[in-house]
N, C-alpha and C positions, 0 to 999 in steps of 0.2 A: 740196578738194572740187570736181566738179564742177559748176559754175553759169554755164550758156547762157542765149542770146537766138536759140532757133530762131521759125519763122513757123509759121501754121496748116498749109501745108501738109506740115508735115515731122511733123505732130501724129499718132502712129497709137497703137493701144491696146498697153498695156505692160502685163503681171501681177503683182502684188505682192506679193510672199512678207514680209510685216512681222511684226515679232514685239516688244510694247514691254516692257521692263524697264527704265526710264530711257531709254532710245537707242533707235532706230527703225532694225534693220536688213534693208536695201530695196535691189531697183533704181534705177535712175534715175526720181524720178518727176517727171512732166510734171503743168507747171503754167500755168494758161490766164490772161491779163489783157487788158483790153482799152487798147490804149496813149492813146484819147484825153481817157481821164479825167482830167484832171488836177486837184487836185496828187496824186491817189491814186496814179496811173500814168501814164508819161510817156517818149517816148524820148527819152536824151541826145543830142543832133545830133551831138555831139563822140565822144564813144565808142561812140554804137550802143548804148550798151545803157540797160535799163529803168530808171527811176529814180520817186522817189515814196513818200508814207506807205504804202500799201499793199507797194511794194516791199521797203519799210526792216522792216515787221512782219513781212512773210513769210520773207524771208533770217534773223531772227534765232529764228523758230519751227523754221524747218531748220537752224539751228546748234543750238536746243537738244534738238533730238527726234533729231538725228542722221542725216538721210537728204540724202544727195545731189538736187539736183534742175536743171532747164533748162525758160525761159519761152518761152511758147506765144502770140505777138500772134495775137487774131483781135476781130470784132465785136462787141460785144458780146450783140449778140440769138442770135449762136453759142456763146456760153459754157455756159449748163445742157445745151443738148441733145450738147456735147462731154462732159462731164461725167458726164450721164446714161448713153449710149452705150458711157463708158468709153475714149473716144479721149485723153484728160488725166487725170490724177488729181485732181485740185483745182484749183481756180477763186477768184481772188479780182480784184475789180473794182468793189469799192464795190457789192457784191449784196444785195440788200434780202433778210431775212429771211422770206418768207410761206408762207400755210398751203399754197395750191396748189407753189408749191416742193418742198416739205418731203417730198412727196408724191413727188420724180420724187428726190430728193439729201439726202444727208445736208449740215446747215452746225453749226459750230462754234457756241463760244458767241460771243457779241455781242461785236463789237470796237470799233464805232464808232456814235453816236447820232447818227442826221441827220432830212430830212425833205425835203418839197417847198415850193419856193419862184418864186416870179413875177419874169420881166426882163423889162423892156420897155426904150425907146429912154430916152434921158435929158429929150428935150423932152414925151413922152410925157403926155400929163393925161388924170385920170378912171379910171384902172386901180386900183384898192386891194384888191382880192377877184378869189378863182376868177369870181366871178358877172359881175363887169367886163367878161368877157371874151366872153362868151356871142355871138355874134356875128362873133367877130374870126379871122385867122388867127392859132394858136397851131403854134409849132415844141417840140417833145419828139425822146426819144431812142426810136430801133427795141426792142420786147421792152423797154421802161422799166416800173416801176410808175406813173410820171406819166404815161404814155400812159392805161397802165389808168385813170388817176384824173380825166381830161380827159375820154375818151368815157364815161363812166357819171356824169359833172355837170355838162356843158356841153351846151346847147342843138343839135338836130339843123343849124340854119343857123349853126352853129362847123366853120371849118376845120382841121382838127388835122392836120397834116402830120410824119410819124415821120423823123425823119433817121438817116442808118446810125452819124454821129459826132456827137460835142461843139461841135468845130469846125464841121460843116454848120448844125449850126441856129443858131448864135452869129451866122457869118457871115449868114444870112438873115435874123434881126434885122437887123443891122448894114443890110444891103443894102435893106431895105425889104420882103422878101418874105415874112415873119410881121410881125404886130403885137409879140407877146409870145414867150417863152419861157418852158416852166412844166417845172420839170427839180429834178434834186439839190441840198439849198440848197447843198453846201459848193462845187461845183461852179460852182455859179451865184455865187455870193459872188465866187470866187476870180477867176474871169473879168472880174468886176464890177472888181476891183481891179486887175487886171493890162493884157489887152488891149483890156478893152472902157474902163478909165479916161473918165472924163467925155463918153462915147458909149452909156452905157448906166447903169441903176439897178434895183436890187432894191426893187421895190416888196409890200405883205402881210406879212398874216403866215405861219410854218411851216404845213403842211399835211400831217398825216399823220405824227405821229411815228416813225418807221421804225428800225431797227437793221439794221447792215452782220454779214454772216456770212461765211466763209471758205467754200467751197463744197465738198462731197467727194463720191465717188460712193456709192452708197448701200452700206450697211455696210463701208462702208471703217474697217481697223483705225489708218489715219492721223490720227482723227476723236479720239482719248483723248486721243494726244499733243501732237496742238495745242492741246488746252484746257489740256492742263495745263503748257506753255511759256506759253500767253496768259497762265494765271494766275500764273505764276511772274515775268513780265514786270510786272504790275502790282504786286505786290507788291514787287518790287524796285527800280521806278522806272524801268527800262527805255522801258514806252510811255508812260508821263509825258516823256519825251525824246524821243522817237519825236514824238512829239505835237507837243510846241513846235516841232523842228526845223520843222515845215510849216505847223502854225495857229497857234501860240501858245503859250496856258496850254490843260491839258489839257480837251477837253470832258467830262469826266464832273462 
């Protein structure tokens, strides 16, 4: 099969002649992530190419639907409006499910249950709640729903600063240039444990129960097939292993 790591710019609109009987047979389709998510998506330094749960789901939904495909790094606040437009076929990037969404793109069904959560520095006191914050510079992600969920409950004298990656507003914690961080929990978690190790803490509780969708363009006939590999994946046991390989025991 073919399976690339092209860039946004090599991203142009493709048509899809799909036909499902078990197997999905199709052109090449193009598929959009944004590489700073991690652990969902991630580039290998070593091979160049994309790696991550989201990666591990989506390579084994295209083995079992059948279609050939090659990933598309860009922004992520460029993902839907790729998608919608029709420059990519499908998008996945830890993309929160919502009603205004739903409205420009077709998403599969729920693959992953997360939400929002608060970082701040490790010596950090007094942060326990969104309302903590009301005052403070907060860093979020460009096109996030934490952006959305920060300007409609935080105080007008809150600095809510959108960064284009994962990595910008980490490092701005880190650097002193927000207070806090209010982003993706498992994202935030991961960081917590990884680079930010005893330089940083997850403080609150989740916020916003949320569910991850697979993203497709609207009445795309790609949208049957993936559910029914998701579902054939969990009953098998499949993203139960998927799963552990990157968090653990499975979240559901």
């Amino acid at each position: 099969m073919k399976h690339s790591l092209k860039t946004l710019s090599l991203a142009s609109c493709m048509g899809l002649s799909v036909a499902f009987s078990g197997m999905v047979a199709a052109d090449t389709v193009k598929i959009a992530t944004d590489p700073s998510f991690v652990p969902f998506e991630m580039l290998d330094q070593e091979t160049g190419e994309m790696t991550g749960f989201d990666m591990d789901i989506i390579r084994e939904i295209a083995d079992r639907a059948g279609f050939d495909y090659e990933i598309n790094t860009m922004d992520f606040n460029g993902i839907i409006p790729a998608v919608q437009t029709g420059s990519v076929d499908i998008a996945i990037a830890g993309i929160t499910i919502t009603d205004e969404r739903t409205k420009i793109v077709d998403f599969s069904s729920p693959y992953y249950d997360s939400g929002l959560q608060i970082l701040v520095s490790a010596d950090q006191e007094g942060v326990e709640t969104i309302d903590d914050l009301s005052g403070m510079k907060v860093g979020t992600k460009i096109g996030s729903t934490s952006y959305d969920f920060l300007t409609e409950n935080l105080s007008d004298d809150t600095t809510i600063t959108p960064y284009p990656g994962s990595a910008d507003m980490y490092m701005a914690l880190m650097g002193g240039s927000v207070d806090a961080v209010f982003y993706d929990a498992p994202n935030v978690g991961y960081f917590s444990q990884t680079r930010g190790n005893d330089r940083v803490k997850v403080v609150g509780p989740l916020y916003e129960g949320q569910q991850y969708g697979i993203v497709f363009v609207k009445g795309s006939d790609l949208v049957e097939p993936a559910n029914a590999a998701l579902a054939a994946m969990r009953e098998d046991g499949t993203y139960d292993e998927i799963h552990s390989k990157w968090f653990g025991s499975s979240n559901e």
